[in-house]
Rosetta silent file (secondary structure, phi, psi, omega in degrees, C-alpha in Angstrom):
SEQUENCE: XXXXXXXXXXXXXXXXXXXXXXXXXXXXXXXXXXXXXXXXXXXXXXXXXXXXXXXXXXXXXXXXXXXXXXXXXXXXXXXXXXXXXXXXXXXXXXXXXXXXXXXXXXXXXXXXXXXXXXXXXXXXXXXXXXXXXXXXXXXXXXXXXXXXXXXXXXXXXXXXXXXXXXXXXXXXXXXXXXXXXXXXXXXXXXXXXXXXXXXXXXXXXXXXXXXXXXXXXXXXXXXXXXXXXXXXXXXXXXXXX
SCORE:     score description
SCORE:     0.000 S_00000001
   1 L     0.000  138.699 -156.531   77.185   17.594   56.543 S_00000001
   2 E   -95.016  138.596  154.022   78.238   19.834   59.072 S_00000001
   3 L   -75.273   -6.563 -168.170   82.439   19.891   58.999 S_00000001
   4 L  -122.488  144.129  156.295   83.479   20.159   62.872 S_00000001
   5 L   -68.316  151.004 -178.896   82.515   17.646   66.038 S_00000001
   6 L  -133.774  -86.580  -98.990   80.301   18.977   68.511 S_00000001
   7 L   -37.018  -60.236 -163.101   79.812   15.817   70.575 S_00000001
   8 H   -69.116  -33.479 -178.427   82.855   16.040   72.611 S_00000001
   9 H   -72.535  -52.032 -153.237   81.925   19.979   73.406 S_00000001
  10 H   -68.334  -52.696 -164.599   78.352   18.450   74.182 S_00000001
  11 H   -55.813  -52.204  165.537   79.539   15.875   76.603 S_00000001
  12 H   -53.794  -42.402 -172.332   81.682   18.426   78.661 S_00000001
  13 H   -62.384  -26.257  174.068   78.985   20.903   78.878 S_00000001
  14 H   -62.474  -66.261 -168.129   76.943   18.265   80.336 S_00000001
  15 H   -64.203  -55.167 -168.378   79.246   16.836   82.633 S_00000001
  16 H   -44.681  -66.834 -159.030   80.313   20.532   83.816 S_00000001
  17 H   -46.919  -40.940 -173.841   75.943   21.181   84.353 S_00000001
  18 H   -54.818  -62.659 -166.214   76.049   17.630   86.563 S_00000001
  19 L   -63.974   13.720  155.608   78.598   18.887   88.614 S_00000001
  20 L  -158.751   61.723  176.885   76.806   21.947   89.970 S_00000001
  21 H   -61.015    1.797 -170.853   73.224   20.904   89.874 S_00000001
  22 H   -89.466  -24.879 -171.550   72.674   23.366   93.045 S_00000001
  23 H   -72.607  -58.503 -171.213   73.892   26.123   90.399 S_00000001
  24 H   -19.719  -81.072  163.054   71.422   24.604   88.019 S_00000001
  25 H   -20.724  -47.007 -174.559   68.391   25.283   90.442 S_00000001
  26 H   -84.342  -26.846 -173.771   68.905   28.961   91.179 S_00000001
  27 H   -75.784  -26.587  169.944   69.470   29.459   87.617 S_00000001
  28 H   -66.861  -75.771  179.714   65.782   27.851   86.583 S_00000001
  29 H    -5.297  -63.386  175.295   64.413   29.841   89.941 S_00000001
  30 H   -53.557  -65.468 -172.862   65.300   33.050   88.345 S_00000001
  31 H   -48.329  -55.203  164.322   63.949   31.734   84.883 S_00000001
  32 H   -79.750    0.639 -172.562   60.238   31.137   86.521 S_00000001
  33 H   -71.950  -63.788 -176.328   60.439   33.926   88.623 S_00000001
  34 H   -59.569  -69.218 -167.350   61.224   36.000   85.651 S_00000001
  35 H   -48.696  -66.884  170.994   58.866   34.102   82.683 S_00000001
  36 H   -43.865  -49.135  179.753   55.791   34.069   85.339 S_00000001
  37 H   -64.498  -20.968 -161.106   55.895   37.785   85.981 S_00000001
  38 H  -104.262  -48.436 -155.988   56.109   38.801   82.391 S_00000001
  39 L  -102.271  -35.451  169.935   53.619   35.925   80.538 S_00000001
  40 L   108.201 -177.131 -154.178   51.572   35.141   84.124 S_00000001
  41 L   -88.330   21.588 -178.714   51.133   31.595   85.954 S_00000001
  42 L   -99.864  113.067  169.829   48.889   29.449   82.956 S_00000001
  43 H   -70.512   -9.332  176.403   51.551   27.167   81.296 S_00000001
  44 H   -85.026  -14.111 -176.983   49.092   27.048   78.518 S_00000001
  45 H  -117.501   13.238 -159.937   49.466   30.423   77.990 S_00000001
  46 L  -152.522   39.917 -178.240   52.520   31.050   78.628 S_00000001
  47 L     4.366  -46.220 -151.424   55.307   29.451   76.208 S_00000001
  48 L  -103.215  -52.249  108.040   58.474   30.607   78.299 S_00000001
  49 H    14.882  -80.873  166.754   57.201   29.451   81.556 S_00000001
  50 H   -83.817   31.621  167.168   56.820   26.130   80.364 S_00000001
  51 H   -96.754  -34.242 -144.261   59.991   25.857   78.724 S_00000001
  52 H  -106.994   -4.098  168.846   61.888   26.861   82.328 S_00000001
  53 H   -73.132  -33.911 -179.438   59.074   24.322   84.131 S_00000001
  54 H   -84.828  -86.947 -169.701   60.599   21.321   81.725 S_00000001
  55 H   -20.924  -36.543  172.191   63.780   22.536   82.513 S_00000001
  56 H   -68.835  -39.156  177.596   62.876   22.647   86.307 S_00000001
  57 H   -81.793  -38.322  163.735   61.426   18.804   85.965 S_00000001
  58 L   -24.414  -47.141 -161.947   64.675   18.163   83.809 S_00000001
  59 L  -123.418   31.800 -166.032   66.794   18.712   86.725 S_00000001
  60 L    33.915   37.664 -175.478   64.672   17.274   89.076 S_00000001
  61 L   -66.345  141.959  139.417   63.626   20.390   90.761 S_00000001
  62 L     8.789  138.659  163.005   61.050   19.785   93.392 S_00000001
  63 L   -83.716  -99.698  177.966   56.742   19.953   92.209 S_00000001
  64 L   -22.475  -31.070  171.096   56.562   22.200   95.204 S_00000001
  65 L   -77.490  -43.202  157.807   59.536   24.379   94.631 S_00000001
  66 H   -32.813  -55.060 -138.622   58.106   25.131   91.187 S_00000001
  67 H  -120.633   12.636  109.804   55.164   26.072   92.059 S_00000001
  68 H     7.249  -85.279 -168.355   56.692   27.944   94.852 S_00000001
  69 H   -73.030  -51.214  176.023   58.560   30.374   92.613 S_00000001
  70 H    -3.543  -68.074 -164.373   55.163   30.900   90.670 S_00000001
  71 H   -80.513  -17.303 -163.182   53.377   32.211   93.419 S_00000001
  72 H   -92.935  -50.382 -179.170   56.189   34.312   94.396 S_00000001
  73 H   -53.262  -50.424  166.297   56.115   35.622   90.813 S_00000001
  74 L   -81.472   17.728  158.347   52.476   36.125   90.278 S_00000001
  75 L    89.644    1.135  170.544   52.042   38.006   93.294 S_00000001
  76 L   -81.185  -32.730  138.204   51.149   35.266   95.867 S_00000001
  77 L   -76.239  131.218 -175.596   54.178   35.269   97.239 S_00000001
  78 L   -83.754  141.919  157.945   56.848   37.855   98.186 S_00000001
  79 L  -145.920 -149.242 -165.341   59.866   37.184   96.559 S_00000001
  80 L   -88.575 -172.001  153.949   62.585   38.783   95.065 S_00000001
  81 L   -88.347  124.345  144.175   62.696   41.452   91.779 S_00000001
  82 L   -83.306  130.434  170.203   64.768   40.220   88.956 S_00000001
  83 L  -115.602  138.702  170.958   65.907   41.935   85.825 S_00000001
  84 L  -115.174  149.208 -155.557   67.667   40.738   82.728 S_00000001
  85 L  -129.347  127.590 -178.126   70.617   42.109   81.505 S_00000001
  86 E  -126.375  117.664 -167.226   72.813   40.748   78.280 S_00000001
  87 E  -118.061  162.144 -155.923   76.354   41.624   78.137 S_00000001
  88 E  -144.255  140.169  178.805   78.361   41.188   75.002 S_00000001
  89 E  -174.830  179.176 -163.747   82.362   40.700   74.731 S_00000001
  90 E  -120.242  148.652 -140.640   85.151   39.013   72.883 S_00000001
  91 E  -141.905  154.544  163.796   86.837   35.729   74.056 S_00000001
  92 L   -12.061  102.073 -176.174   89.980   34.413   73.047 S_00000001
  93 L    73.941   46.260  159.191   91.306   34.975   69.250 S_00000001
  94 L    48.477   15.447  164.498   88.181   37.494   69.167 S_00000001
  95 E   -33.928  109.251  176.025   85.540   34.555   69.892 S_00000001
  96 E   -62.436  123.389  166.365   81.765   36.286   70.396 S_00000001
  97 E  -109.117  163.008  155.261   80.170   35.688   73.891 S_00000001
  98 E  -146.613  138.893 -166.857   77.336   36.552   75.039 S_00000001
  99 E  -126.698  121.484 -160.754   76.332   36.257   78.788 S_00000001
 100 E  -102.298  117.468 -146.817   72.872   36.560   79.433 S_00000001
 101 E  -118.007  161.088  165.271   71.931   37.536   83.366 S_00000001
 102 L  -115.752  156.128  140.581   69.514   37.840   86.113 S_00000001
 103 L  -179.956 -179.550  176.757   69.962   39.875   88.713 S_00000001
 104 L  -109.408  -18.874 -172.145   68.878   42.284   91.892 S_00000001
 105 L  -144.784  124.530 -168.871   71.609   44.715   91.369 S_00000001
 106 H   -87.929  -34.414 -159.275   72.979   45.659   88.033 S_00000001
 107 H   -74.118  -33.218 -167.310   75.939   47.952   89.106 S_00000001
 108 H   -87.942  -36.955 -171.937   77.759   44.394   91.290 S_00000001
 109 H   -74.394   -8.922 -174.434   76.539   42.030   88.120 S_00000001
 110 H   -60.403  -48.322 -154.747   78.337   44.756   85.348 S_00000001
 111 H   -48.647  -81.679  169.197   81.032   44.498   87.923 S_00000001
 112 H   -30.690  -72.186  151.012   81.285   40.989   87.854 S_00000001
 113 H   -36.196  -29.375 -146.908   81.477   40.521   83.951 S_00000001
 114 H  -112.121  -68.010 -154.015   83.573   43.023   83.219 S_00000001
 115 H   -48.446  -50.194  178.631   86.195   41.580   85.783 S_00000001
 116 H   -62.682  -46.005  161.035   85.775   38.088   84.502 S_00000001
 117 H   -69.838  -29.672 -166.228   86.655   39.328   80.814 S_00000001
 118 H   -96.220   -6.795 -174.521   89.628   41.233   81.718 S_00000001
 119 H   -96.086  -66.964 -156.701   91.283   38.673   84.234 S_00000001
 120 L   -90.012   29.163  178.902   90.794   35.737   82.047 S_00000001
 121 L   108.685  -15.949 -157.810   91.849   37.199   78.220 S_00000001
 122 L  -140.695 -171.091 -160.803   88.999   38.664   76.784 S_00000001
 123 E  -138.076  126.764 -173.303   87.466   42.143   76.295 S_00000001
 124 E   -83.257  120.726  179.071   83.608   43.125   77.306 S_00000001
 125 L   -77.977 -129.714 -174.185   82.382   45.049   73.979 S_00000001
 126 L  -107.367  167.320  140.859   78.826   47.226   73.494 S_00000001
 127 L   -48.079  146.495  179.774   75.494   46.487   73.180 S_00000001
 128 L    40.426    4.821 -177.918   75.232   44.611   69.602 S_00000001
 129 L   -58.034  -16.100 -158.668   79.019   44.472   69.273 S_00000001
 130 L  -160.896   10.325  166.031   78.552   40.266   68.714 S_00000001
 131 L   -62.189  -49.720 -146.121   74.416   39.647   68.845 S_00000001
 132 L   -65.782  -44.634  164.459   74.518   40.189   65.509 S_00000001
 133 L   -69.564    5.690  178.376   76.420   36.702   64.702 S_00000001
 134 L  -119.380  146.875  160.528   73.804   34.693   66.983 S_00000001
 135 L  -115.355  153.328 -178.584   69.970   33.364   65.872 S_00000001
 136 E  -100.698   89.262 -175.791   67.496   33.172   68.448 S_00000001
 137 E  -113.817  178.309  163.439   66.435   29.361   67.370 S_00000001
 138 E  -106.151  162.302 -178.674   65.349   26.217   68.957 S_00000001
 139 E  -135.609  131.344 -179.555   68.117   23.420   69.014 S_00000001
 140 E  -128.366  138.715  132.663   67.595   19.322   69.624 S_00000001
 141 E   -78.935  146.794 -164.101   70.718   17.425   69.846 S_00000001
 142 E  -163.630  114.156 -160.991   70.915   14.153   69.117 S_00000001
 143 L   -74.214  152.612  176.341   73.821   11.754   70.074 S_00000001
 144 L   -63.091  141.993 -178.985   75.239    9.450   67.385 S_00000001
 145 L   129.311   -8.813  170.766   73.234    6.516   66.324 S_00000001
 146 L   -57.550  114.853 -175.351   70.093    8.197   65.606 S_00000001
 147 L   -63.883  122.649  170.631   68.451    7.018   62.324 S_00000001
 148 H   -46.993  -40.655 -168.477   69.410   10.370   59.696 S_00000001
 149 H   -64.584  -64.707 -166.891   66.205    9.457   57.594 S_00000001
 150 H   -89.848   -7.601  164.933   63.881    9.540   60.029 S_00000001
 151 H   -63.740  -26.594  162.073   64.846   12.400   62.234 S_00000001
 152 H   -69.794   -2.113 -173.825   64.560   14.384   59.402 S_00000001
 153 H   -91.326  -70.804 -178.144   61.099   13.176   57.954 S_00000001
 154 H   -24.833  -61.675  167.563   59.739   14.051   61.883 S_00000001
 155 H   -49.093  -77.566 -174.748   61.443   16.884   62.299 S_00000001
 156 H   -41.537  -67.022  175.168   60.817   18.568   58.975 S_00000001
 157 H   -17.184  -43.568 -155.281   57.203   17.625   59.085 S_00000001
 158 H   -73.115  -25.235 -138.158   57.097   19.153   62.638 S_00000001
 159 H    99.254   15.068  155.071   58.257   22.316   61.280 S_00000001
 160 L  -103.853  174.772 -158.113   61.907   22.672   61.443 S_00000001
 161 L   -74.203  -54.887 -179.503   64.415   24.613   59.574 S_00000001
 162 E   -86.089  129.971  127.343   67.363   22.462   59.442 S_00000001
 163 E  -114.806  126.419 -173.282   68.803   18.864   60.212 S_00000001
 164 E  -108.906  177.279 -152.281   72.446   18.795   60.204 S_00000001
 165 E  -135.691   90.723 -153.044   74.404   15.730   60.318 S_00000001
 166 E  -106.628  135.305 -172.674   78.108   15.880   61.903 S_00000001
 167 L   -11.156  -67.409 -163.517   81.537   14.067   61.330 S_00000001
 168 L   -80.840   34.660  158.708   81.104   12.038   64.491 S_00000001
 169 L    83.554   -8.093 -171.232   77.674   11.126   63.562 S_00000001
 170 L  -101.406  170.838 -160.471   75.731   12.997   66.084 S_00000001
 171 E  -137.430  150.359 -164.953   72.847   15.641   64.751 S_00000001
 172 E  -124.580  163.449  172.203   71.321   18.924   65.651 S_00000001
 173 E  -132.933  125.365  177.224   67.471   20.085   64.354 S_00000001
 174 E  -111.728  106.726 -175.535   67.036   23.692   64.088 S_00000001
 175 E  -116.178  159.697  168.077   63.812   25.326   64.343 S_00000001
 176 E   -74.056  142.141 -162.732   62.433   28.908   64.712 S_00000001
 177 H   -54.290  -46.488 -174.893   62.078   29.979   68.332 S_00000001
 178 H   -49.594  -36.258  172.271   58.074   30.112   67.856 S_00000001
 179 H   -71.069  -16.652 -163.320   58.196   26.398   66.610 S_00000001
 180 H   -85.750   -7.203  173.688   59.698   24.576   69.026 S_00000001
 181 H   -51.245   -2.424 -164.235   56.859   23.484   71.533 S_00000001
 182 H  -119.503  -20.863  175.530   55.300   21.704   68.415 S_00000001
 183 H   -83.799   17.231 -175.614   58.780   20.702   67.100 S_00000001
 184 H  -117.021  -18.642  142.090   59.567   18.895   70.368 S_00000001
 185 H   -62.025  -33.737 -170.510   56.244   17.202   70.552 S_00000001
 186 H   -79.161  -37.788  155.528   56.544   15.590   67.220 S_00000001
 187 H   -37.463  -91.712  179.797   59.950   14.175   68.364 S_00000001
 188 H   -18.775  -69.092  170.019   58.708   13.226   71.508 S_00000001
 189 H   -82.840   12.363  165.604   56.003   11.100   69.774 S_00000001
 190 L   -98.636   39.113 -173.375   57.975    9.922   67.350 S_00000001
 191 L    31.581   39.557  167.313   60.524    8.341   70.547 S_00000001
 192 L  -131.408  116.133 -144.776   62.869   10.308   69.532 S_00000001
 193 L   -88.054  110.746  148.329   64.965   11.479   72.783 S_00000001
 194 L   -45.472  161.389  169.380   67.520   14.718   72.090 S_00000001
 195 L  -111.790  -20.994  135.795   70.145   14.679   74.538 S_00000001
 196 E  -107.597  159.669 -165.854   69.515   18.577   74.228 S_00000001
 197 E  -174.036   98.502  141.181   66.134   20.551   73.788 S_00000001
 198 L  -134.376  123.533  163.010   66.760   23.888   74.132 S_00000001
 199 L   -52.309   88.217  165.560   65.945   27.896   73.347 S_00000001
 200 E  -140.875  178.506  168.445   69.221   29.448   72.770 S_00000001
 201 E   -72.155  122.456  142.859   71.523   31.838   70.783 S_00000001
 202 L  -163.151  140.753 -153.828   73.348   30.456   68.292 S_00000001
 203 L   -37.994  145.973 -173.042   76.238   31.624   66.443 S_00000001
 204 L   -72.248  -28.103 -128.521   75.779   31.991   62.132 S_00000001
 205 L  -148.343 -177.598 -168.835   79.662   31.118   61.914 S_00000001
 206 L  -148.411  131.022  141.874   82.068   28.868   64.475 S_00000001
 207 E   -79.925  134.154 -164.393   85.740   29.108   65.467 S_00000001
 208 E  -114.866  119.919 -178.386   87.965   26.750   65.948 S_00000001
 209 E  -132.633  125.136 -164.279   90.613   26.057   68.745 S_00000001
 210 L  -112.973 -173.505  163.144   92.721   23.469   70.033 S_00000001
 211 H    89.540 -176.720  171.569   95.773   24.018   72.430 S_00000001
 212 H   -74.704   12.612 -176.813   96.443   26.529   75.130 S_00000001
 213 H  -102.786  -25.686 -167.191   93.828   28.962   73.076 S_00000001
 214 H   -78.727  -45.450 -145.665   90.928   26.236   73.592 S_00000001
 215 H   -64.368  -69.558 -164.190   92.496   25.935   77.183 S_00000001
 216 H   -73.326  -12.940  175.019   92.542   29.627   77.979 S_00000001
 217 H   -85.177  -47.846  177.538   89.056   29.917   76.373 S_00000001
 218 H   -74.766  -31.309  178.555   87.081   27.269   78.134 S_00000001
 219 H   -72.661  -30.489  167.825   88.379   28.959   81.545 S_00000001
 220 H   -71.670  -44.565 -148.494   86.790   32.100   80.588 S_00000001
 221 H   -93.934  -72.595  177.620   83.574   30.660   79.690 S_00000001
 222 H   -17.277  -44.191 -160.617   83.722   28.317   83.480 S_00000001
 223 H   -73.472  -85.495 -139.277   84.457   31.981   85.256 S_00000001
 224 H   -60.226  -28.055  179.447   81.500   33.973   83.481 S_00000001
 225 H   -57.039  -61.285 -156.264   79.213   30.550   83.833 S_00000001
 226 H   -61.158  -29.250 -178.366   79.888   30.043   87.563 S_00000001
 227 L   -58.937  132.314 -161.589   78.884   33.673   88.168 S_00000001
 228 L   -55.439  -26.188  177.333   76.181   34.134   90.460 S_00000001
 229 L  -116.000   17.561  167.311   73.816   35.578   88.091 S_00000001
 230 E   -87.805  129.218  160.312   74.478   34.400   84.750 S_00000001
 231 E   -46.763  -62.987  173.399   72.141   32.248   83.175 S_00000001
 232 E  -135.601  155.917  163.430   73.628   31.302   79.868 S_00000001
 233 E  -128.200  120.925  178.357   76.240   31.832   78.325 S_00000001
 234 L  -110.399 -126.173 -173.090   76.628   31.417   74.496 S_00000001
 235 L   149.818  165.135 -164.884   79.745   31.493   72.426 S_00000001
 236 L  -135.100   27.507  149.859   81.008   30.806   68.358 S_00000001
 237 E  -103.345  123.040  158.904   83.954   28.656   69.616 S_00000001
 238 E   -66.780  138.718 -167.162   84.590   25.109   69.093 S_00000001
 239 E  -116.964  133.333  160.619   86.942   23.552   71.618 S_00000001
 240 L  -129.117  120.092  175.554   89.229   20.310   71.382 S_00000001
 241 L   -96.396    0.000    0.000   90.657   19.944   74.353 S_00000001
């Protein structure tokens, strides 16, 4: 048993993604733009590409707009050059972020980051100052109400590392980044729907903040989110709000 709720964190992050699904869009764009030039246009062949295509159907992007940015990527299309960039800094009460970027111009996104930590509280560190306190895993969420037994006999089976089980009943499955296309089929045919399915960073260790600290914390993570070229952002605070 995990000791802190995550639900309540989960729900906001959620509601916050509905409310700028236009953001959403540019932020996949980038993601197939990016995945296609580096792995090339065969989703069979190409892991990270079809993670940011189910993300792209996720959010109801377009069939055409998809396959759109492909071609743009894989040379059929001109489009733009992208680069990714990962900036590293400290958050309220020394919280670890990490804000993970796109971009066409590095010197205005640096810019950008840097501005966003120092207006809103927090301090941009080094390279590795706060990586070091994140795994690169896969993560399924799972809202309470799930049966505990059998997401873990699916899950384990599947291949994953973990299943943890949290105060307010809802549950996360943790897999190694390589596993999860096979541990999110064996959910999937076992009907059992995550409310998240994603590849991200996340923190070994958690913090916890209520108050004007959570307050002043969650507004820094909104500014660096909102920014035109970050992708994700990850973080090792828990918020009650």
């Amino acid at each position: 048993m995990a000791g802190h709720s995550k639900w309540a964190n989960i729900q906001h992050r959620k509601g916050r993604q509905d409310d700028k699904r236009g953001k959403i869009w540019t932020r996949i764009t980038r993601e197939i733009i990016v995945a296609a030039r580096a792995g090339g246009g065969d989703i069979q062949m190409n892991p990270r590409l079809r993670l940011a295509i189910d993300k792209a159907k996720a959010a109801n992007m377009p069939a055409d707009n998809i396959k759109r940015n492909v071609d743009k990527a894989t040379g059929n299309l001109e489009g733009m050059q992208y680069e990714e960039i990962r900036y590293e800094g400290y958050g309220i009460g020394g919280a670890a972020i990490i804000v993970d970027c796109m971009t066409d111009n590095r010197v205005r996104t640096v810019a950008e980051v840097r501005h966003a930590f120092s207006k809103h509280g927090g301090n941009m560190g080094t390279e590795g100052s706060v990586a070091f306190q994140f795994k690169h895993v896969g993560l399924f969420i799972f809202a309470p109400g799930v049966s505990e037994d059998r997401l873990m006999e699916v899950a384990l089976e599947a291949g994953a590392d973990d299943v943890l089980t949290h105060d307010d009943g809802s549950m996360e499955v943790l897999c190694a980044y390589a596993d999860f296309e096979a541990v999110k089929a064996a959910l999937d045919a076992a009907s059992l729907k995550p409310e998240v399915a994603e590849v991200t960073m996340r923190a070994d260790n958690s913090i916890e903040m209520a108050g004007e600290s959570a307050q002043k914390m969650q507004k820094l993570l909104d500014v660096l989110e909102d920014l035109d070229d970050t992708q994700e952002v990850y973080h090792n605070a828990e918020l009650s709000l």
